[in-house]
C-alpha positions as CSV (number, residue, x, y, z in Angstrom):
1,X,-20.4,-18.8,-25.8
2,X,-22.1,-19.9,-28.9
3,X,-21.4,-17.3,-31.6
4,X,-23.4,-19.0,-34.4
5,X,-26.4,-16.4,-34.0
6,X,-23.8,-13.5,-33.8
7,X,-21.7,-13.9,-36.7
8,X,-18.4,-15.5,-36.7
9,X,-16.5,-16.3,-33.6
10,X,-13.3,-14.4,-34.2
11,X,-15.1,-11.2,-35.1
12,X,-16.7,-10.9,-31.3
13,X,-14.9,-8.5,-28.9
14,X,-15.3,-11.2,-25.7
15,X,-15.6,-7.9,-23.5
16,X,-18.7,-7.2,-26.0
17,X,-20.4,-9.9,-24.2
18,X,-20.5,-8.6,-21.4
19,X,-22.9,-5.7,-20.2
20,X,-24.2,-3.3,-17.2
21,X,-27.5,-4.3,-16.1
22,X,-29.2,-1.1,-15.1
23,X,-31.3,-2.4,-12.3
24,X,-28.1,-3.5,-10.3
25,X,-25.0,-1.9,-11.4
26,X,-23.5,-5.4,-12.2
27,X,-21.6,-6.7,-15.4
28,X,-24.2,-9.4,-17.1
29,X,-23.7,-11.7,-20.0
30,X,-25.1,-10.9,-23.4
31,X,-26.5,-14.1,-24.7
32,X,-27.9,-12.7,-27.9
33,X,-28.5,-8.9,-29.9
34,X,-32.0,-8.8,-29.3
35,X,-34.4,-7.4,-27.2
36,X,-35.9,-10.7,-25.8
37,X,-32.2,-11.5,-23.4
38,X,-33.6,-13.1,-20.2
39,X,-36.0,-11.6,-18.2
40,X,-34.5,-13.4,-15.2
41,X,-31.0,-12.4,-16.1
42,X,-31.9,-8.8,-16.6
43,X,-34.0,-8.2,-13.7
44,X,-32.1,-9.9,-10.9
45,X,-28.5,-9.5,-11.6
46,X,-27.7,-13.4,-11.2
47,X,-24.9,-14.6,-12.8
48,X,-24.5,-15.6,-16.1
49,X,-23.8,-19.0,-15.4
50,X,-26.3,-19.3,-13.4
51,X,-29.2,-17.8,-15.5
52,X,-28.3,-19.7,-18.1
53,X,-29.0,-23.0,-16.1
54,X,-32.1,-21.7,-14.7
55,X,-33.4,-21.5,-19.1
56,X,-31.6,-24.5,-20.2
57,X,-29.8,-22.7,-22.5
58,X,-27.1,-24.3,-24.8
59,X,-25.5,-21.1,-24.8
60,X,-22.9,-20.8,-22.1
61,X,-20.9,-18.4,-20.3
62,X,-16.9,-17.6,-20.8
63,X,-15.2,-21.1,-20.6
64,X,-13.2,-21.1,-17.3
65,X,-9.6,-22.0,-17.6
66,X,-8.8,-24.8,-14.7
67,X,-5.3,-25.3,-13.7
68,X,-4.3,-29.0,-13.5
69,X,-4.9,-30.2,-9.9
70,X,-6.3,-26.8,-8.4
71,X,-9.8,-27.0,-7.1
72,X,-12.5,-25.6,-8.8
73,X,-13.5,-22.0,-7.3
74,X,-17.2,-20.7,-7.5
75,X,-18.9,-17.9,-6.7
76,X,-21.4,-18.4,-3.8
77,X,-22.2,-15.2,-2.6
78,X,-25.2,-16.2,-0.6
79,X,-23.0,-18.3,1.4
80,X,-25.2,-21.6,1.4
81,X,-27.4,-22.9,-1.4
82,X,-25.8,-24.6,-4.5
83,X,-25.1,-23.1,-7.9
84,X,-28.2,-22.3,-9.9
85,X,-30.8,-22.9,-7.0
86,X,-30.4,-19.6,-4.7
87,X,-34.2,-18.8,-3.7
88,X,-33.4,-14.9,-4.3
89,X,-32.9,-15.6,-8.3
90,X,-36.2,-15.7,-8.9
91,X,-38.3,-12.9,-11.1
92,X,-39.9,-10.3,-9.2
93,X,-43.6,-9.4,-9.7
94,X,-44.8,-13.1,-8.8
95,X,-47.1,-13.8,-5.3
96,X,-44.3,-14.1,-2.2
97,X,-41.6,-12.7,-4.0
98,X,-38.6,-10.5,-2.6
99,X,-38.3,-7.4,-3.3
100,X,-35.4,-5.9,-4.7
101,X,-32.5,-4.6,-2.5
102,X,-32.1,-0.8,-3.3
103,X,-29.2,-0.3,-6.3
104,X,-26.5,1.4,-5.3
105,X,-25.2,4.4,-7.9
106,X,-23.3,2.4,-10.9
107,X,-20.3,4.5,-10.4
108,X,-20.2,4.2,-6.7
109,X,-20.6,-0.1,-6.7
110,X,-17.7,0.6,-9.9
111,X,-15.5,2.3,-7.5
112,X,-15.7,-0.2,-5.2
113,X,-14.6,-3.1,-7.8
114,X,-11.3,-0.8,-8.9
115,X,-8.8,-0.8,-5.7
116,X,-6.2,1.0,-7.4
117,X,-3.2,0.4,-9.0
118,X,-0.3,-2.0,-8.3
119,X,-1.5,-2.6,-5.2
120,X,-3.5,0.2,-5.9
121,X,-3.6,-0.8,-9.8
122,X,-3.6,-4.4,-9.5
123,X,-5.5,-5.4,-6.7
124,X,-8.2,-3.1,-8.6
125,X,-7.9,-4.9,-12.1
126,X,-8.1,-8.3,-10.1
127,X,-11.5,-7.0,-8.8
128,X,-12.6,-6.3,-12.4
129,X,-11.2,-9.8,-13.1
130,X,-13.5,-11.6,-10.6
131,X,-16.2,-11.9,-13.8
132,X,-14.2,-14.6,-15.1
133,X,-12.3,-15.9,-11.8
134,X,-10.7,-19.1,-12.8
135,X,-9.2,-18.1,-16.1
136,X,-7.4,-15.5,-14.4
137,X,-6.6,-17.4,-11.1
138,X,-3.5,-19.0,-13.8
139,X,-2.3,-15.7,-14.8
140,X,-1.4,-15.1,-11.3
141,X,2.3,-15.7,-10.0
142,X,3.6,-16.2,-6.4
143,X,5.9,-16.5,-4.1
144,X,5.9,-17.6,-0.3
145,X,6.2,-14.7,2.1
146,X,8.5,-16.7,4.4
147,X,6.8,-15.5,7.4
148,X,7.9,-11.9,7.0
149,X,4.5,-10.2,6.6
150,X,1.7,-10.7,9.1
151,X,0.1,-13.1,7.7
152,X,-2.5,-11.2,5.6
153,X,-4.3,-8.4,5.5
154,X,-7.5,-7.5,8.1
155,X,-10.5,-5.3,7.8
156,X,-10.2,-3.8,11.7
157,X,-6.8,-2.6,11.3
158,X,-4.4,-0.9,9.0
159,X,-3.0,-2.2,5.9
160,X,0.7,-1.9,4.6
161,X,1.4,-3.2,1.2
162,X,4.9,-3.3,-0.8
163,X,5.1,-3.0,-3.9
164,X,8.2,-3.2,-6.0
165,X,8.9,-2.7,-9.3
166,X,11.6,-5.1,-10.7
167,X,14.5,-4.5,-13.4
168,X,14.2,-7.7,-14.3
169,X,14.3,-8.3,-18.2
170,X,11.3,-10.3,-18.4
171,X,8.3,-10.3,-21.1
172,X,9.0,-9.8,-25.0
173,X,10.5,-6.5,-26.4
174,X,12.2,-5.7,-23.1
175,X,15.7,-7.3,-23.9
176,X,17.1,-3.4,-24.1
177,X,16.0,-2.1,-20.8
178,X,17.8,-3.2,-17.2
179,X,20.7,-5.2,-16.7
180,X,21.7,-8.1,-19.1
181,X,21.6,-11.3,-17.4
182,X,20.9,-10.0,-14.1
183,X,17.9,-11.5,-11.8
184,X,16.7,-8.0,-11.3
185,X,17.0,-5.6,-8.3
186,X,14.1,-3.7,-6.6
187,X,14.3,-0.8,-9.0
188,X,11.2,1.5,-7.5
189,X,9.7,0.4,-4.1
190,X,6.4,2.2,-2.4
191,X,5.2,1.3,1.4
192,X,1.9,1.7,0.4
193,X,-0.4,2.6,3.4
194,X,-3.9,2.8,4.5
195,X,-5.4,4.0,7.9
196,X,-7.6,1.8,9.6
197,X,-10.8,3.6,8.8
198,X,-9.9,4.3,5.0
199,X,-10.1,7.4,4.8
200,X,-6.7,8.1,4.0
201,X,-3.5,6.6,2.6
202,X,0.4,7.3,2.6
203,X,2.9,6.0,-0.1
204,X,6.6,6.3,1.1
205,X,9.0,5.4,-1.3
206,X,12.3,4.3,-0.4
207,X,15.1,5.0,-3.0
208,X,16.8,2.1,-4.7
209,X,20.5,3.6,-3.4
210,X,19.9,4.0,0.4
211,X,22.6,2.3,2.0
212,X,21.5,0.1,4.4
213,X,21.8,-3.1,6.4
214,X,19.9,-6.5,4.8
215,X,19.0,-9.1,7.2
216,X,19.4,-12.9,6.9
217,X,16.2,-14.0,5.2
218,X,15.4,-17.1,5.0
219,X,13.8,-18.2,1.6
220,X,11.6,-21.0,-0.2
221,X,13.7,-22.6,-2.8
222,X,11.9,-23.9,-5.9
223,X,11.7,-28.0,-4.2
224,X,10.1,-26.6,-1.8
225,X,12.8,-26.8,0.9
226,X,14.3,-23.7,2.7
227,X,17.3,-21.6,2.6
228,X,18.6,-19.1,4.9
229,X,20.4,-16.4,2.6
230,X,23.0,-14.6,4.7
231,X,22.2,-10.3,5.3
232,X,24.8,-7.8,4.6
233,X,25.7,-4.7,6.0
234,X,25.8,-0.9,4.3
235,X,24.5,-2.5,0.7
236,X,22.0,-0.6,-1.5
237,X,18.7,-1.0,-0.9
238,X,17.9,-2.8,-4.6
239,X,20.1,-5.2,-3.8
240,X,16.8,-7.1,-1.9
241,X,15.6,-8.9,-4.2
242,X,16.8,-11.1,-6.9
243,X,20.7,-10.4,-5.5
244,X,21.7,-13.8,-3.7
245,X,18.6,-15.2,-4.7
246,X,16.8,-13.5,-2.7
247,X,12.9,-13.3,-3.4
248,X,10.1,-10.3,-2.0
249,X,10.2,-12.1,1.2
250,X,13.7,-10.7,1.7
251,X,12.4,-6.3,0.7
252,X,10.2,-6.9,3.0
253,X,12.0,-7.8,6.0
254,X,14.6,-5.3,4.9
255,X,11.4,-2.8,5.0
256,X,11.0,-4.0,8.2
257,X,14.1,-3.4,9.8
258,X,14.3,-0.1,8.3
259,X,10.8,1.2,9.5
260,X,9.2,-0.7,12.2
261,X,6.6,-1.4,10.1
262,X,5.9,-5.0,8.8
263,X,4.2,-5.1,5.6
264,X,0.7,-7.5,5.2
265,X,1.8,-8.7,1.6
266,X,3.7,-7.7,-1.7
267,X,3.4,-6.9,-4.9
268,X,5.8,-7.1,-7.8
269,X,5.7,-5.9,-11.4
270,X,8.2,-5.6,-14.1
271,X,8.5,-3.3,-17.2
272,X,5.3,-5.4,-18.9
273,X,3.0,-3.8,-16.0
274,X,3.7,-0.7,-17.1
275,X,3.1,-1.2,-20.6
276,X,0.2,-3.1,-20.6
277,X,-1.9,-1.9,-17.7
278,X,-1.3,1.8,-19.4
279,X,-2.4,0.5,-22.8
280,X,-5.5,-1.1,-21.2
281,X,-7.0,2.3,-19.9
282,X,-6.3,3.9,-23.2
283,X,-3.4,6.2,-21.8
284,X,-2.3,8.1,-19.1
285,X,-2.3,12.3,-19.0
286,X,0.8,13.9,-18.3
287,X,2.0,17.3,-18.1
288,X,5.9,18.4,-19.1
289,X,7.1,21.5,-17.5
290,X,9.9,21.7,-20.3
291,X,10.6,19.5,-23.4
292,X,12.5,15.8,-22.7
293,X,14.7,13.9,-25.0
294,X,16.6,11.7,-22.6
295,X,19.0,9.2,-25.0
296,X,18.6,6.6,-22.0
297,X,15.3,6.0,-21.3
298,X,14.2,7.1,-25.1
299,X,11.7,9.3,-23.9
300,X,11.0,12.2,-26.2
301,X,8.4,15.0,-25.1
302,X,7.8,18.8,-25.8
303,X,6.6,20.8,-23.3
304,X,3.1,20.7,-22.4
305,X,0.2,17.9,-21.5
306,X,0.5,14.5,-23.2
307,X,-1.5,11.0,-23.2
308,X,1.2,8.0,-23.1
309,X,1.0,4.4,-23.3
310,X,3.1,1.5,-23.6
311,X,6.9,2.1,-24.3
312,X,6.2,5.7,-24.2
313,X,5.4,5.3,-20.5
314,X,7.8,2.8,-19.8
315,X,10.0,5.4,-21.0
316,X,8.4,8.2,-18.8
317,X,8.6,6.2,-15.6
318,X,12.1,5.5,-16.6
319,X,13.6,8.5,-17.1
320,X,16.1,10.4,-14.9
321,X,18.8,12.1,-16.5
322,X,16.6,14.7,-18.4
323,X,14.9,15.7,-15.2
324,X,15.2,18.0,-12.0
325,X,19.4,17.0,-11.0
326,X,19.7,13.8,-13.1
327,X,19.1,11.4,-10.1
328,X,17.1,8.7,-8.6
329,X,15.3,11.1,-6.3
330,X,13.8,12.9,-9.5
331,X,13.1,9.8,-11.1
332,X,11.0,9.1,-8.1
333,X,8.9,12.1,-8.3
334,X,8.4,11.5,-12.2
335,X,7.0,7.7,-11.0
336,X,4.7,9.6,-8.2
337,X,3.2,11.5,-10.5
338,X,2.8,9.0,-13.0
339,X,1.0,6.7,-10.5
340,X,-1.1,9.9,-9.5
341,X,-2.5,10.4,-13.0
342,X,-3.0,6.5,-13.9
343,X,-5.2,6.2,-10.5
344,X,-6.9,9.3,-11.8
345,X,-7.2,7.5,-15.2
346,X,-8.6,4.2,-13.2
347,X,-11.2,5.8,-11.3
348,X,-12.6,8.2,-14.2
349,X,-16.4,7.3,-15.7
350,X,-14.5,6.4,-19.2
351,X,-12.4,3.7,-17.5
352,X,-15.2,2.4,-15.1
353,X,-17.9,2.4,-17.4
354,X,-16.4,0.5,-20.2
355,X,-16.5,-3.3,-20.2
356,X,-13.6,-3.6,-22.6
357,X,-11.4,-1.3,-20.6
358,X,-12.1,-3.4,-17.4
359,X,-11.4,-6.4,-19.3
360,X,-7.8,-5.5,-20.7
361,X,-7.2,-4.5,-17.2
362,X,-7.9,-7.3,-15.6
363,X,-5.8,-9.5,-18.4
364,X,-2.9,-7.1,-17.8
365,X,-2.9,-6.5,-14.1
366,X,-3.2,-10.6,-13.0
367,X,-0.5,-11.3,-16.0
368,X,2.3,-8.3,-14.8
369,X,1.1,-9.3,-10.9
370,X,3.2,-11.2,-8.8
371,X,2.0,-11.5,-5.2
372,X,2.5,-13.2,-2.1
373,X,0.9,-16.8,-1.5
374,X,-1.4,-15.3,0.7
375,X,-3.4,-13.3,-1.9
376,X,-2.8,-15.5,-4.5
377,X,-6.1,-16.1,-5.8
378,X,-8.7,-13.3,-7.3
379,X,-11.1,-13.7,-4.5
380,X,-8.5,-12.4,-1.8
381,X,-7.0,-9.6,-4.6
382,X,-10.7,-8.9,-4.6
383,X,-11.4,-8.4,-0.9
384,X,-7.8,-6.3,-0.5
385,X,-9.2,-4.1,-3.5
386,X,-12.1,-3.3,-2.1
387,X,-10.3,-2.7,1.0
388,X,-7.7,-0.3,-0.8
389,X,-10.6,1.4,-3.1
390,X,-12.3,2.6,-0.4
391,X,-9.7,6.0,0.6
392,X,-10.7,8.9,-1.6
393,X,-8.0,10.0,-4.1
394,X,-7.8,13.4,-2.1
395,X,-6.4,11.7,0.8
396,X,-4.0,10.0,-0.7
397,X,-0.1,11.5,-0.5
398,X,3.4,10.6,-2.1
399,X,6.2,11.3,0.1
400,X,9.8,10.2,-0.1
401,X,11.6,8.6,2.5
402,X,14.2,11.5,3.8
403,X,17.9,11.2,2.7
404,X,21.2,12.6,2.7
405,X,23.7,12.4,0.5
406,X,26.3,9.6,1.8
407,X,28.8,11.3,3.6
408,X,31.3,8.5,3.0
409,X,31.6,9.0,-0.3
410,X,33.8,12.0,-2.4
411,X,31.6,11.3,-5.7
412,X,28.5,11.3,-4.6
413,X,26.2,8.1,-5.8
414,X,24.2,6.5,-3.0
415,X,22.5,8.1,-0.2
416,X,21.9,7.3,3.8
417,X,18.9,8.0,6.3
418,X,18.3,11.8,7.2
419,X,17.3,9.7,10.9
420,X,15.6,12.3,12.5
421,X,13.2,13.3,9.7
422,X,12.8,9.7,8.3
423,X,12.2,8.5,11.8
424,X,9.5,10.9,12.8
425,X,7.9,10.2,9.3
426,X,8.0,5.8,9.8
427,X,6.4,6.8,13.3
428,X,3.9,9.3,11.7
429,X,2.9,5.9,9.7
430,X,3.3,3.6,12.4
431,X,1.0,5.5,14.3
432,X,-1.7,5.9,11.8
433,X,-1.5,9.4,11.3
434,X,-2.0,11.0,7.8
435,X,0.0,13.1,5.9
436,X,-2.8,14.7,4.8
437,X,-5.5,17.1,6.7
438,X,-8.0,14.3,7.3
439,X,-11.2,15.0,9.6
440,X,-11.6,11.1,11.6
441,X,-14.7,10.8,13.8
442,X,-14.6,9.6,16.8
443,X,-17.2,7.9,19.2
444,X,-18.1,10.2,22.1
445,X,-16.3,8.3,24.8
446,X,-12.8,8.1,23.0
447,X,-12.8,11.4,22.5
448,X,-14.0,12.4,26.4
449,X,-10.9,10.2,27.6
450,X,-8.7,11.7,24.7
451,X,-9.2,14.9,26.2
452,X,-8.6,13.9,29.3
453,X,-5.1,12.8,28.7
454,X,-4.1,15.6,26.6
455,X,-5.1,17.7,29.3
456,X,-2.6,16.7,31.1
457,X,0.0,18.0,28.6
458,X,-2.0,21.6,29.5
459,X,-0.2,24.2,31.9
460,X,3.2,25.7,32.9
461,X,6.7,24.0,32.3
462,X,9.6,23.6,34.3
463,X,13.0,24.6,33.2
464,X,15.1,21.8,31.6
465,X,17.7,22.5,34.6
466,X,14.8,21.9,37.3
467,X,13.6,18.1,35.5
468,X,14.8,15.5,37.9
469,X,14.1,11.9,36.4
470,X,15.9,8.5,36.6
471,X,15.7,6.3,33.1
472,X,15.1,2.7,33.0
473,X,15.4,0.4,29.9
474,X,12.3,-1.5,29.7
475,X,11.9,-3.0,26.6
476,X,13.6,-0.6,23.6
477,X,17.3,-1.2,21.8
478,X,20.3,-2.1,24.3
479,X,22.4,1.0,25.5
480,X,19.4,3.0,25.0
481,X,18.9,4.4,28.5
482,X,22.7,5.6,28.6
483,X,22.4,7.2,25.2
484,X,19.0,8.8,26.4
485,X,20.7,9.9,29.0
486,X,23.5,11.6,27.1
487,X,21.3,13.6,25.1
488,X,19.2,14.6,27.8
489,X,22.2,16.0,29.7
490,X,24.4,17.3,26.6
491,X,21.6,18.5,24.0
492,X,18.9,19.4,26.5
493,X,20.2,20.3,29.7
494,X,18.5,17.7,31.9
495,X,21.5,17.5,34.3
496,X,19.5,16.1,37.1
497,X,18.8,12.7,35.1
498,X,20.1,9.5,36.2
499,X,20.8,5.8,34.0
500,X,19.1,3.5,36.6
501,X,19.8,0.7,33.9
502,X,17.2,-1.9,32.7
503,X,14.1,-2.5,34.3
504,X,12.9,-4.7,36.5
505,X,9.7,-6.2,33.7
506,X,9.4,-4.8,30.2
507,X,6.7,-2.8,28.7
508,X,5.6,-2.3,25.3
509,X,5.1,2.2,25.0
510,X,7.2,4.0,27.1
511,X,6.3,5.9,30.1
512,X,6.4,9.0,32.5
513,X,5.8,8.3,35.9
514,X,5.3,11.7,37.8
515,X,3.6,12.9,41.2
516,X,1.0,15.9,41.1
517,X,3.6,18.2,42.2
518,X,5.9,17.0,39.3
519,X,3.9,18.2,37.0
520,X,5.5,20.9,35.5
521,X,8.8,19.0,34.8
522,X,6.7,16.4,33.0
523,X,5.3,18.5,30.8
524,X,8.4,20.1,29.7
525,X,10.4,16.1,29.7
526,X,7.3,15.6,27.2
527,X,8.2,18.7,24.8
528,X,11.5,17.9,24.9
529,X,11.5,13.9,24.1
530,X,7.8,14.1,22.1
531,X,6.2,11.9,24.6
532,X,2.3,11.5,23.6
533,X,-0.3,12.2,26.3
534,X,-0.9,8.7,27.2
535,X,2.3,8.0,28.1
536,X,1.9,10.2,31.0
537,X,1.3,8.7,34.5
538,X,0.4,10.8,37.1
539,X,0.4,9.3,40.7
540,X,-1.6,10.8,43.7
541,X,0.9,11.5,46.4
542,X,3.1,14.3,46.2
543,X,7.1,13.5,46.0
544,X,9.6,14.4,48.9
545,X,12.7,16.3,48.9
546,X,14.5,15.4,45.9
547,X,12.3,12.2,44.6
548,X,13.0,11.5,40.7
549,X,10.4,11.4,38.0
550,X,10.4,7.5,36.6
551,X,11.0,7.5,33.2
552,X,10.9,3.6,31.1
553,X,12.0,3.3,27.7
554,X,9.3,0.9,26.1
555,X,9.3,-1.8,22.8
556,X,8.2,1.7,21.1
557,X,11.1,3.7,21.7
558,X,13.5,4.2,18.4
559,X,16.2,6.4,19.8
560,X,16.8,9.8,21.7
561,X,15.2,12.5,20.2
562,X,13.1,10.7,18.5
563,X,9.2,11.9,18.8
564,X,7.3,8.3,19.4
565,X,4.2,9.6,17.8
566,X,5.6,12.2,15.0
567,X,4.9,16.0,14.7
568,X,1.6,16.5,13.5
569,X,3.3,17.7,10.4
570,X,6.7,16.8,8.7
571,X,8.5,18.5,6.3
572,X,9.3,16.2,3.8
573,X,8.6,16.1,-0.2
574,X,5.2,15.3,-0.9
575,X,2.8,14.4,-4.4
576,X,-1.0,14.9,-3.5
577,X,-2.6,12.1,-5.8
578,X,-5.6,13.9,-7.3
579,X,-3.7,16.4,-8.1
580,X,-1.7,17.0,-11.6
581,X,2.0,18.3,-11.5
582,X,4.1,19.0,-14.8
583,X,7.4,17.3,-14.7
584,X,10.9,19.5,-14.3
């Protein structure tokens, strides 16, 4: 921009440029001080680029910062006409004119631009970022997904994000923290999740020192070429990423594995993100439950509510030995609330409201961000934080993936699935069901039929001793009709159950086939094995003498005992994020 009229150059705050135009809720350029700025620019919302070429001004917008050999992106929004010549930029008042779309509340529309941080943070700041798109397009770092997401992220069905906070000593000043010389492990991990009509969301994190198995991955070298890095068995979780070489690609098919859920992209941040993404929005609230002077993390805090930024909050996410029993698990509740308060912090009117703010956030968030190559441009962060900024904060919960203590071990250091609970909980997510009490609509017809099948769940239940059934593998892990049938007949006291082996075509949920006057033993096979109501199929001819129930094991079937749809509540720790909790 030319300064000349404003004083000298290095005295301008560049986010001072920049303001709300009141008509439209969108951020506008300043060209000058004065009262006479452009009628057109004020009254339509255009962009600054493009009002400026509409006036033949010499003054010009933000220089955009192209990368050598990367095309030129541009913001078309009305899909067809060129740069500078959409019809709808023209004044209002004159004959055959538009007329001007109704504004949508500033705060509302600001929402909408802020997707929350890390996935939640970052994909927000990216949003913010759009206003000067190519320049931030280079801060942006990526790696190739190797095929182990979905392939992106959709707007008619759930999304599952991972984001991963490295140990990685990268970025100035952070030589002290992690381990020296080490390519960095995945240090804090979150499954972030969001229901497929956004109205709420569920954040699991997994603890860095769960044993468990890593597949092979294979991985996108720096020549391009690929290399398959060989899996290990009963390994911490960290060791993921940067171990081996491995990249993102690799957390997230170990995600995989783990939960049955495959994640749509990744994020990753290192100790910078935390530092500069706080500093941005002017500090984060806390509250202390007791003072904290932890040697290791250099965190130093009296009891009682604090703002921190910077290497204060590095040190607050950081910490572990001062808090609750010294271990990773507290360490991951101090990080829940943390992320709690700085969403708070994102979506509050003196974040949202400041063009400054939202222009440090979007300098921090693309330069601590690296993604997956397919979000790696500020147009698709954009559309995945308007996506994610659409839950409200209420609906949003913390939990922790369930654990036990490692049983292999005398001095106890790592930690193994609690499989029950853990399982219950990936199928609760799996399922799209929220952790949280959330009211979803549903058309009139869904719910009719939804009724209908539950109904069937309605009425008296046969003993456990009376439940005839034979159980056929169709489609879920090998052995799993004999180990089905063992629990049935030692835990349960199904003793009339029979392992008719696999069957004869696969099928993707698994199934109850009963007749009418088998009712009663299907209802109580339900209870027992948590079958949903739709996985309930009633013929219309009564059986004869001793005729079996059918049961089929489908693709959806993770083990015996295991509810395929989750309890409609679990009993596992949980952080509600609008809420603010001192640390112990």
């Amino acid at each position: 921009m030319d300064a000349q009229s404003r004083g000298r150059a290095e005295d301008i705050d560049p986010a001072d440029q920049w303001v709300i135009n009141p008509q439209t809720g969108d951020y506008e350029l300043r060209l000058d001080r004065s009262a006479g700025q452009s009628t057109a620019s004020r009254s339509t919302g255009a962009s600054p680029s493009r009002t400026a070429a509409r006036r033949g001004a010499t003054r010009t917008a933000p220089p955009r910062t192209d990368v050598p050999g990367q095309r030129t992106r541009r913001s078309n929004r009305s899909g067809g006409s060129p740069e500078g010549t959409r019809d709808d930029l023209t004044p209002p008042n004159g004959p055959g004119r538009r007329k001007r779309k109704q504004r949508k509340s500033r705060k509302k529309k600001a929402l909408l631009w802020i997707g929350g941080t890390l996935a939640l943070v970052m994909a927000g700041t990216a949003s913010a970022g759009y206003l000067y798109y190519e320049h931030l397009n280079s801060n942006i770092k990526s790696f190739s997904d190797d095929g182990a997401g979905t392939g992106g992220f959709s707007t008619d069905r759930a999304i599952n994000i991972l984001l991963i906070g490295t140990d990685k000593r990268t970025g100035k000043g952070n030589e002290s923290y992690g381990d020296k010389n080490s390519p960095g492990h995945a240090d804090t991990t979150v499954l972030l999740h969001v229901s497929k009509d956004r109205t709420n969301a569920t954040a699991l994190s997994i603890p860095r020192d769960l044993i468990t198995d890593i597949p092979d991955c294979p991985t996108t070298q720096e020549d391009g070429s690929s290399k398959v890095i060989s899996g290990q068995q009963g390994v911490r979780f960290n060791t993921s990423l940067g171990q081996s070489g491995r990249t993102p690609s690799c957390t997230m098919r170990t995600v995989k594995e783990m939960t049955g859920i495959t994640p749509d992209h990744f994020m990753v941040a290192d100790f910078n993100a935390v530092k500069t993404l706080t500093s941005a929005v002017g500090g984060v609230p806390i509250c202390l439950a007791k003072d904290i002077k932890d040697p290791d993390s250099k965190l130093d805090l009296p009891q009682g509510e604090h703002v921190i930024e910077g290497e204060q909050a590095l040190a607050f996410v950081r910490t572990r030995h001062a808090v609750g029993f010294g271990g990773d698990l507290d360490r991951i509740k101090i990080q829940q609330q943390f992320l709690s308060a700085l969403m708070r912090k994102l979506k509050s009117n003196d974040t949202l409201t400041s063009p400054t703010k939202l222009f440090k956030l979007a300098e921090a968030g693309t330069k601590a961000l690296t993604v997956d190559d397919k979000i790696s441009d500020i147009g698709k962060l954009r559309d995945l934080g308007l996506e994610l900024g659409k839950f409200d904060m209420k609906n949003l919960t913390f939990a922790t993936v369930p654990v036990l203590d490692n049983p292999a071990e005398k001095v106890k250091a790592t930690v193994v699935l609690n499989e029950p609970k853990s399982e219950a909980l990936f199928s609760m997510v799996k399922n799209d069901i929220s952790l949280t009490e959330v009211e979803q609509k549903k058309k009139d017809a869904q719910q009719a039929e939804k009724d209908k099948q539950n109904a069937l769940l309605k009425g008296p239940r046969a003993e456990a001793s009376e439940i005839r059934v034979d159980v056929f593998n169709g489609g879920g892990p090998r052995g799993s009709a004999q180990k089905t049938l063992d629990w049935l007949q030692n835990s349960e006291g199904v003793f009339k159950s029979t392992n008719k082996g696999n069957a004869t075509a696969d099928v993707a949920r698994t199934q109850l086939e009963y007749a009418p006057n088998q009712a009663d033993q299907a209802r109580k096979l339900a209870d027992l094995m948590g079958l949903p109501a739709t996985a309930l199929k009633p013929g219309t001819e009564d059986a004869e003498g001793l005729q079996a129930m059918t049961l089929t094991l489908g693709a959806d079937f993770r083990g015996a005992g295991v509810p395929l749809t989750g309890p409609a509540k679990l009993d596992v720790d949980q952080v509600e994020a609008d809420k603010q909790v001192c640390a112990k």
